[in-house]
PLY file of the C-alpha trace (Angstrom):
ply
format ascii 1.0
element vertex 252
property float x
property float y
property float z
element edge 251
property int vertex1
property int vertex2
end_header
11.19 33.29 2.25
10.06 29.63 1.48
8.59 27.46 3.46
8.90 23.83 4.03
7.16 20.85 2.39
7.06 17.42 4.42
5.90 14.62 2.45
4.47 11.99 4.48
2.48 8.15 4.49
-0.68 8.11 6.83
-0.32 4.31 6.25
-3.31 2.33 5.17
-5.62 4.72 6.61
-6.56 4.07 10.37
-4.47 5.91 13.33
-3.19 2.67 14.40
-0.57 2.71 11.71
0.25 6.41 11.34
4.10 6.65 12.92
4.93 9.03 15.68
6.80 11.27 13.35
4.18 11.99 11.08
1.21 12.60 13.96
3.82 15.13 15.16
4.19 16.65 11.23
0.80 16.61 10.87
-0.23 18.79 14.78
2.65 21.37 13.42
1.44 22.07 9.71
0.15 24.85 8.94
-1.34 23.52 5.20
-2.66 19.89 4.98
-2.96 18.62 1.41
-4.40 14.71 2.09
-5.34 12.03 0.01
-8.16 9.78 -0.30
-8.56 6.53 2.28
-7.42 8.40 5.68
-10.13 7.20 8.71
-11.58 10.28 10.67
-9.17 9.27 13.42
-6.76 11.07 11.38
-8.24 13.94 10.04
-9.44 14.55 13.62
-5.89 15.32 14.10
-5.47 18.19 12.21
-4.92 21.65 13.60
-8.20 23.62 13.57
-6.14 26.14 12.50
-4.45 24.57 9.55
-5.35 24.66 5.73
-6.30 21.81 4.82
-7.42 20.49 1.32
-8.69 17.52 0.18
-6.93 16.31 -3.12
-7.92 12.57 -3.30
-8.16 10.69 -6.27
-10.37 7.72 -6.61
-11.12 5.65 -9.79
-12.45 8.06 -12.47
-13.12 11.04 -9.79
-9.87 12.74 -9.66
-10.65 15.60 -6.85
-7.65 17.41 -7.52
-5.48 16.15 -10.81
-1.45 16.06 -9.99
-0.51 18.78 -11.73
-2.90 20.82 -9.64
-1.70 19.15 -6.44
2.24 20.10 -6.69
1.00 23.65 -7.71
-1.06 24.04 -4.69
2.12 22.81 -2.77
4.32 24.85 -4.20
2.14 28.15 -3.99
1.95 27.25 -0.26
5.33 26.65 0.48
6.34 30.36 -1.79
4.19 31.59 0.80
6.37 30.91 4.05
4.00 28.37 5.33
4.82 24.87 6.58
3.50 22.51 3.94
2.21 18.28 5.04
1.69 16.32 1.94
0.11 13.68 3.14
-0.28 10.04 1.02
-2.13 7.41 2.30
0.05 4.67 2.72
4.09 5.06 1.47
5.04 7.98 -0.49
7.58 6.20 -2.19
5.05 2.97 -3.19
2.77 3.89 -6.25
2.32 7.50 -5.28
3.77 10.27 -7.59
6.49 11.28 -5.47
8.89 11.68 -8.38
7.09 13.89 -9.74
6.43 16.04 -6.52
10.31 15.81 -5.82
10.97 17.33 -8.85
8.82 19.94 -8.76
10.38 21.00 -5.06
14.01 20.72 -6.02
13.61 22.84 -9.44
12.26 25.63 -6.76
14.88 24.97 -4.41
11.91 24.40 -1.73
13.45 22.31 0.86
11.65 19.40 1.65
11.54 15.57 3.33
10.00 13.02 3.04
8.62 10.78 6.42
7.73 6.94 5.38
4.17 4.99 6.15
3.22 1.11 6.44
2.20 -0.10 3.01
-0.35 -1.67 1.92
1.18 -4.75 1.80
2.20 -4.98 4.99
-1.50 -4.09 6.56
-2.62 -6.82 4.47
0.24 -9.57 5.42
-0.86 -8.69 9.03
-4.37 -8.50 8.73
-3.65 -12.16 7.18
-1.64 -13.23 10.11
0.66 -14.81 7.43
4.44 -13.38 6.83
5.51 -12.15 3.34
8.90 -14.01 3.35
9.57 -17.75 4.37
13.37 -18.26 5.24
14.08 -21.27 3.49
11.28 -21.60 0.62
9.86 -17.35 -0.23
12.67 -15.32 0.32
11.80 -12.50 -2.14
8.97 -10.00 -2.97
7.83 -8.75 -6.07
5.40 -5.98 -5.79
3.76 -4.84 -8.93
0.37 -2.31 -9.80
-2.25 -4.95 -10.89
-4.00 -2.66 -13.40
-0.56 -1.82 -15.26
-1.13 -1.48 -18.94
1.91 -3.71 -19.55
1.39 -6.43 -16.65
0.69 -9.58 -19.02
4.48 -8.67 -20.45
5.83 -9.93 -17.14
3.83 -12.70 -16.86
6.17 -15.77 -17.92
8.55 -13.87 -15.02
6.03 -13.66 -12.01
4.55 -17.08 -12.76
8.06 -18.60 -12.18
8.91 -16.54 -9.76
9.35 -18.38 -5.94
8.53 -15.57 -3.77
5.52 -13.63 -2.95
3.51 -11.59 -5.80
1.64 -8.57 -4.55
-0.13 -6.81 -6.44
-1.29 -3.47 -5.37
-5.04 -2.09 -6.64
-6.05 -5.15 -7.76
-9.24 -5.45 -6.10
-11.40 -6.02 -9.60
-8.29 -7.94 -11.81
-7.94 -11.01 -9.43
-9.62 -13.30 -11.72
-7.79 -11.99 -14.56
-4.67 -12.28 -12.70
-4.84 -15.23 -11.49
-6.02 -16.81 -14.62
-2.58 -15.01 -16.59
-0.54 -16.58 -13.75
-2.02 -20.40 -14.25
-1.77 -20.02 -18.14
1.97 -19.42 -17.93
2.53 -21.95 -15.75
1.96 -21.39 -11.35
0.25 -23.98 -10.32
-3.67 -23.48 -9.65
-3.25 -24.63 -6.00
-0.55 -21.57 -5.26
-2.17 -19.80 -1.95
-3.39 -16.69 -2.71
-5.16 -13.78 -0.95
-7.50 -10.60 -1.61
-7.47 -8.08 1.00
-9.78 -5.15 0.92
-9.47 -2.46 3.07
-6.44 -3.30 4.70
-5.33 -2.05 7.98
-8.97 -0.82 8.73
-12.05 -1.33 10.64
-14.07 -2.49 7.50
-11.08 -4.99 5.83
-11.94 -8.02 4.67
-9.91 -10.80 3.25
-10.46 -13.64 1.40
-7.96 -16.48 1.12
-7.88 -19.49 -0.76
-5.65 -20.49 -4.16
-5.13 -19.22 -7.58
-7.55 -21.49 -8.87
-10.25 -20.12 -6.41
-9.78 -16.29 -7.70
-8.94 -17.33 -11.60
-12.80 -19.30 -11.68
-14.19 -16.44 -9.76
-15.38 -18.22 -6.68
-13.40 -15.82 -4.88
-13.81 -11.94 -5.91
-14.20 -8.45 -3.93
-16.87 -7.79 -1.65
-16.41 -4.11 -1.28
-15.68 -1.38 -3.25
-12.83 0.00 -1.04
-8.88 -0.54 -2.15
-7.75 -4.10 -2.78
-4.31 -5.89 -2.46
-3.65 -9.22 -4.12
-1.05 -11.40 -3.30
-0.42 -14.98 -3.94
2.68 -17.07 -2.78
3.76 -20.23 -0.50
4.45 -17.51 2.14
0.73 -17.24 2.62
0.03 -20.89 3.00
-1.77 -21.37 6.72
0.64 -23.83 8.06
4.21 -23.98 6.39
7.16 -26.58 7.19
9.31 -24.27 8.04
6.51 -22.98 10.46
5.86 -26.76 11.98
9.80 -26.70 12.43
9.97 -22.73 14.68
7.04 -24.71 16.50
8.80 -27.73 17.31
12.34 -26.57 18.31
9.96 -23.33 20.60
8.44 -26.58 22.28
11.46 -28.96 22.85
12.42 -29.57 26.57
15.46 -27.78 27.54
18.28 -30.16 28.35
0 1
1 2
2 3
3 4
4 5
5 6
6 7
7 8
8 9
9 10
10 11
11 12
12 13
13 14
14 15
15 16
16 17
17 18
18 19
19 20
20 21
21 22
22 23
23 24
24 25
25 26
26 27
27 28
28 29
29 30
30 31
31 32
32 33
33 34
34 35
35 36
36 37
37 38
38 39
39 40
40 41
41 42
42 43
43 44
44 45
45 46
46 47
47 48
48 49
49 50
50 51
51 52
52 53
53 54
54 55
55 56
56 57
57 58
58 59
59 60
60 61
61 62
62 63
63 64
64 65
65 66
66 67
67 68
68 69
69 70
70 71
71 72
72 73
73 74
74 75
75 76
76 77
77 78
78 79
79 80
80 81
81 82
82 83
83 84
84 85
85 86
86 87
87 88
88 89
89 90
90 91
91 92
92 93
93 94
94 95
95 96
96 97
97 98
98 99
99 100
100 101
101 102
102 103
103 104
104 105
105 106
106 107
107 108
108 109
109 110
110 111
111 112
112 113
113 114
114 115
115 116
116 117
117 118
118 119
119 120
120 121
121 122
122 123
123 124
124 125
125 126
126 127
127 128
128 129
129 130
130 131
131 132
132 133
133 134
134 135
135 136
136 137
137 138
138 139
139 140
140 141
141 142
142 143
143 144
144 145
145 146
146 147
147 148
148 149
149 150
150 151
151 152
152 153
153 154
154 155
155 156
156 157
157 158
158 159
159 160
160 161
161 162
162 163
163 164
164 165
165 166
166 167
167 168
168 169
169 170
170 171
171 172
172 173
173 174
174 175
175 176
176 177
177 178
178 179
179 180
180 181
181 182
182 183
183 184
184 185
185 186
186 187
187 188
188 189
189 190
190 191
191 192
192 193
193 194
194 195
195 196
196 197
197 198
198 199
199 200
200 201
201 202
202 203
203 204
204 205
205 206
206 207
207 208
208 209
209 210
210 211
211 212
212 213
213 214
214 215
215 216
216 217
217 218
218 219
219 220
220 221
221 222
222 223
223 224
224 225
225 226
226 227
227 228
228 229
229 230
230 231
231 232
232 233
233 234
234 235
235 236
236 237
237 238
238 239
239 240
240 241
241 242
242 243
243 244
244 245
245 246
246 247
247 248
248 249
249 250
250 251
Protein backbone atom coordinates (compact mmCIF):
# COMPACT_ATOMS: atom_id res chain seq x y z
CA UNK A 1 0.00 0.00 0.00
CA UNK A 2 1.29 3.59 -0.80
CA UNK A 3 1.87 6.09 1.26
CA UNK A 4 1.33 9.73 1.16
CA UNK A 5 3.53 12.59 -0.12
CA UNK A 6 2.81 16.25 1.29
CA UNK A 7 4.60 18.85 -0.47
CA UNK A 8 5.12 21.80 1.55
CA UNK A 9 6.92 25.73 1.76
CA UNK A 10 8.95 26.27 5.09
CA UNK A 11 8.79 29.93 3.88
CA UNK A 12 11.94 31.94 3.73
CA UNK A 13 13.56 29.92 6.25
CA UNK A 14 13.00 31.10 9.95
CA UNK A 15 9.96 29.51 12.15
CA UNK A 16 8.34 32.77 12.19
CA UNK A 17 6.93 32.22 8.75
CA UNK A 18 6.36 28.46 8.63
CA UNK A 19 2.20 28.18 8.67
CA UNK A 20 0.41 26.11 11.22
CA UNK A 21 -0.41 23.49 8.70
CA UNK A 22 2.89 22.66 7.71
CA UNK A 23 4.55 22.61 11.55
CA UNK A 24 1.71 20.08 12.03
CA UNK A 25 2.87 18.05 8.49
CA UNK A 26 6.14 18.27 9.43
CA UNK A 27 5.64 16.67 13.71
CA UNK A 28 3.52 13.76 11.75
CA UNK A 29 6.05 12.68 8.90
CA UNK A 30 7.57 9.92 9.08
CA UNK A 31 10.35 10.85 6.02
CA UNK A 32 11.62 14.50 5.79
CA UNK A 33 13.24 15.32 2.45
CA UNK A 34 14.27 19.37 3.06
CA UNK A 35 15.89 21.83 1.13
CA UNK A 36 18.60 24.20 1.59
CA UNK A 37 17.95 27.77 3.64
CA UNK A 38 15.62 26.27 6.59
CA UNK A 39 16.97 28.02 10.21
CA UNK A 40 17.60 25.31 12.99
CA UNK A 41 14.31 26.50 14.46
CA UNK A 42 12.88 24.31 11.94
CA UNK A 43 14.79 21.39 11.67
CA UNK A 44 14.55 21.32 15.49
CA UNK A 45 11.09 20.38 14.72
CA UNK A 46 11.46 17.27 13.23
CA UNK A 47 10.46 13.99 14.79
CA UNK A 48 13.53 12.25 16.27
CA UNK A 49 12.06 9.49 14.87
CA UNK A 50 11.60 10.56 11.31
CA UNK A 51 13.88 10.05 8.16
CA UNK A 52 15.07 12.81 7.28
CA UNK A 53 17.42 13.75 4.31
CA UNK A 54 18.99 16.63 3.32
CA UNK A 55 18.60 17.30 -0.54
CA UNK A 56 19.55 21.04 -0.87
CA UNK A 57 20.87 22.54 -3.76
CA UNK A 58 23.01 25.58 -3.67
CA UNK A 59 24.89 27.27 -6.59
CA UNK A 60 27.16 24.64 -8.21
CA UNK A 61 26.80 22.07 -5.08
CA UNK A 62 23.76 20.19 -5.93
CA UNK A 63 23.46 17.77 -2.67
CA UNK A 64 20.95 15.69 -4.15
CA UNK A 65 20.17 16.39 -8.15
CA UNK A 66 16.14 16.32 -8.92
CA UNK A 67 15.96 13.35 -10.48
CA UNK A 68 17.40 11.75 -7.39
CA UNK A 69 15.06 13.73 -5.14
CA UNK A 70 11.52 12.50 -6.70
CA UNK A 71 13.09 8.94 -6.67
CA UNK A 72 13.86 9.07 -3.08
CA UNK A 73 10.17 10.32 -2.68
CA UNK A 74 8.70 7.98 -4.53
CA UNK A 75 10.68 4.88 -3.06
CA UNK A 76 9.43 6.26 0.30
CA UNK A 77 6.01 6.73 -0.37
CA UNK A 78 5.98 2.70 -2.30
CA UNK A 79 7.01 1.95 1.05
CA UNK A 80 3.74 2.89 3.12
CA UNK A 81 5.42 5.72 4.82
CA UNK A 82 4.15 9.30 5.16
CA UNK A 83 6.35 11.37 2.91
CA UNK A 84 7.07 15.79 3.80
CA UNK A 85 8.71 17.37 0.87
CA UNK A 86 9.68 20.23 2.19
CA UNK A 87 10.81 23.60 -0.12
CA UNK A 88 12.00 26.48 1.37
CA UNK A 89 9.79 29.11 0.55
CA UNK A 90 6.53 28.30 -2.04
CA UNK A 91 6.43 25.10 -3.79
CA UNK A 92 4.70 26.49 -6.54
CA UNK A 93 7.39 29.72 -6.98
CA UNK A 94 10.67 28.57 -8.79
CA UNK A 95 10.76 25.15 -7.22
CA UNK A 96 10.33 22.02 -9.49
CA UNK A 97 7.02 21.11 -8.43
CA UNK A 98 5.91 20.19 -11.93
CA UNK A 99 8.12 17.95 -12.19
CA UNK A 100 7.53 16.27 -8.69
CA UNK A 101 3.67 16.34 -9.54
CA UNK A 102 4.23 14.41 -12.35
CA UNK A 103 6.22 11.98 -11.09
CA UNK A 104 3.38 11.29 -8.13
CA UNK A 105 0.38 11.21 -10.41
CA UNK A 106 2.07 8.71 -13.10
CA UNK A 107 2.34 6.38 -9.73
CA UNK A 108 -0.98 7.16 -8.66
CA UNK A 109 0.74 8.25 -5.18
CA UNK A 110 -1.69 10.55 -3.67
CA UNK A 111 -0.36 13.64 -2.68
CA UNK A 112 -0.94 17.65 -1.65
CA UNK A 113 0.56 20.24 -1.69
CA UNK A 114 0.53 22.97 1.60
CA UNK A 115 1.70 26.70 0.44
CA UNK A 116 4.68 28.96 2.21
CA UNK A 117 5.40 32.90 2.28
CA UNK A 118 7.64 33.72 -0.66
CA UNK A 119 10.39 35.30 -0.92
CA UNK A 120 8.99 38.25 -2.04
CA UNK A 121 6.82 38.81 0.47
CA UNK A 122 9.67 38.36 3.41
CA UNK A 123 11.46 40.87 1.54
CA UNK A 124 8.42 43.53 0.95
CA UNK A 125 8.08 43.19 4.78
CA UNK A 126 11.45 43.19 5.85
CA UNK A 127 11.32 46.56 3.65
CA UNK A 128 8.34 47.87 5.43
CA UNK A 129 7.21 48.95 1.89
CA UNK A 130 3.96 47.21 0.12
CA UNK A 131 4.31 45.49 -3.30
CA UNK A 132 1.14 47.11 -4.82
CA UNK A 133 0.10 50.90 -4.67
CA UNK A 134 -3.75 51.27 -5.36
CA UNK A 135 -3.78 53.98 -7.66
CA UNK A 136 -0.11 54.13 -9.29
CA UNK A 137 1.58 49.90 -8.94
CA UNK A 138 -1.21 47.77 -9.20
CA UNK A 139 0.57 44.74 -10.72
CA UNK A 140 3.53 42.33 -10.07
CA UNK A 141 5.78 40.77 -12.31
CA UNK A 142 7.95 38.22 -10.75
CA UNK A 143 10.68 36.80 -12.86
CA UNK A 144 14.16 34.41 -12.03
CA UNK A 145 16.97 37.06 -12.42
CA UNK A 146 19.58 34.59 -13.74
CA UNK A 147 17.11 33.29 -16.61
CA UNK A 148 19.03 32.54 -19.73
CA UNK A 149 16.42 34.47 -21.73
CA UNK A 150 15.77 37.56 -19.27
CA UNK A 151 17.29 40.43 -21.62
CA UNK A 152 14.33 39.10 -24.22
CA UNK A 153 11.81 40.67 -21.87
CA UNK A 154 13.52 43.58 -21.26
CA UNK A 155 11.72 46.34 -23.54
CA UNK A 156 8.44 44.67 -21.50
CA UNK A 157 9.64 45.00 -17.77
CA UNK A 158 11.25 48.39 -18.39
CA UNK A 159 7.76 49.74 -19.39
CA UNK A 160 6.08 47.96 -17.20
CA UNK A 161 4.21 50.23 -14.12
CA UNK A 162 4.17 47.78 -11.43
CA UNK A 163 6.67 46.15 -9.28
CA UNK A 164 9.64 43.90 -10.85
CA UNK A 165 10.92 41.19 -8.57
CA UNK A 166 13.30 39.33 -9.40
CA UNK A 167 14.01 36.23 -7.51
CA UNK A 168 17.97 34.94 -7.08
CA UNK A 169 19.30 37.90 -8.16
CA UNK A 170 21.62 38.60 -5.48
CA UNK A 171 24.93 38.86 -7.96
CA UNK A 172 22.88 40.29 -11.43
CA UNK A 173 21.61 43.61 -9.81
CA UNK A 174 24.01 45.69 -11.60
CA UNK A 175 23.40 43.92 -14.70
CA UNK A 176 19.81 44.24 -14.21
CA UNK A 177 19.48 47.33 -13.45
CA UNK A 178 21.74 48.57 -16.10
CA UNK A 179 19.33 46.32 -18.94
CA UNK A 180 16.34 48.10 -17.33
CA UNK A 181 17.85 51.91 -17.77
CA UNK A 182 19.10 51.03 -21.37
CA UNK A 183 15.57 50.22 -22.50
CA UNK A 184 14.19 52.96 -21.07
CA UNK A 185 13.06 53.00 -16.74
CA UNK A 186 14.22 55.80 -15.53
CA UNK A 187 17.59 55.65 -13.37
CA UNK A 188 15.82 57.22 -10.35
CA UNK A 189 13.07 54.11 -10.25
CA UNK A 190 13.34 52.88 -6.36
CA UNK A 191 14.79 49.78 -6.15
CA UNK A 192 15.79 47.24 -3.47
CA UNK A 193 18.24 44.16 -2.75
CA UNK A 194 17.26 42.00 -0.01
CA UNK A 195 19.45 39.23 1.20
CA UNK A 196 18.38 36.82 3.43
CA UNK A 197 14.95 37.67 3.67
CA UNK A 198 12.69 36.77 6.44
CA UNK A 199 15.79 35.88 8.66
CA UNK A 200 17.91 36.83 11.50
CA UNK A 201 20.96 37.71 9.20
CA UNK A 202 18.79 39.78 6.20
CA UNK A 203 19.99 42.68 5.03
CA UNK A 204 18.63 45.13 2.58
CA UNK A 205 19.80 47.74 0.68
CA UNK A 206 17.56 50.35 -0.91
CA UNK A 207 18.16 53.09 -3.08
CA UNK A 208 17.38 53.51 -7.18
CA UNK A 209 18.22 51.79 -10.33
CA UNK A 210 20.91 54.02 -10.92
CA UNK A 211 22.50 53.15 -7.46
CA UNK A 212 22.60 49.17 -8.28
CA UNK A 213 23.28 49.65 -12.32
CA UNK A 214 26.87 51.84 -11.22
CA UNK A 215 27.45 49.34 -8.55
CA UNK A 216 27.37 51.57 -5.52
CA UNK A 217 24.88 49.29 -4.28
CA UNK A 218 25.70 45.35 -4.52
CA UNK A 219 25.34 42.17 -2.06
CA UNK A 220 26.96 41.97 1.12
CA UNK A 221 26.43 38.35 1.80
CA UNK A 222 26.54 35.36 0.11
CA UNK A 223 23.08 34.09 1.27
CA UNK A 224 19.84 34.22 -1.31
CA UNK A 225 18.99 37.59 -2.81
CA UNK A 226 15.66 39.18 -4.05
CA UNK A 227 15.65 42.23 -6.30
CA UNK A 228 12.91 44.32 -6.83
CA UNK A 229 12.53 47.75 -8.15
CA UNK A 230 9.19 49.76 -8.54
CA UNK A 231 7.29 53.11 -7.30
CA UNK A 232 5.68 50.71 -4.76
CA UNK A 233 8.95 50.74 -2.89
CA UNK A 234 9.41 54.45 -2.80
CA UNK A 235 9.65 55.51 1.22
CA UNK A 236 6.89 57.95 1.20
CA UNK A 237 4.22 57.66 -1.69
CA UNK A 238 1.15 60.15 -2.42
CA UNK A 239 -1.13 57.82 -2.13
CA UNK A 240 0.55 57.04 1.32
CA UNK A 241 0.54 61.01 2.42
CA UNK A 242 -3.28 60.76 1.37
CA UNK A 243 -4.25 57.10 3.92
CA UNK A 244 -2.25 59.48 6.42
CA UNK A 245 -4.22 62.46 6.07
CA UNK A 246 -7.86 61.21 5.83
CA UNK A 247 -6.48 58.45 9.27
CA UNK A 248 -5.76 61.97 10.92
CA UNK A 249 -8.80 64.21 9.97
CA UNK A 250 -11.10 65.22 12.94
CA UNK A 251 -14.26 63.37 12.94
CA UNK A 252 -17.21 65.65 12.30
Amino acid sequence: MNGFVTIAGAGPGDIDHLTVGVLREIQSAQVILYDALLSQSIIAEFPHDATTIYVGKRCGNHTYTQTMIIAAMIEHAMAGRRVLRLKGGDPSVFAHLASEIAALEALDISYRILPGVSAMHAAAAELKRPLTLRQDSRHIWATDGHAADLERHMPAMAAFTGTLIFYMAAGRTAQIAELLIAHGMQADTPAALVENAGTATAVNHSGNLADFATGRLCRSTSGAGIFLTGVALATRTEEDTQSVNHASAPQL
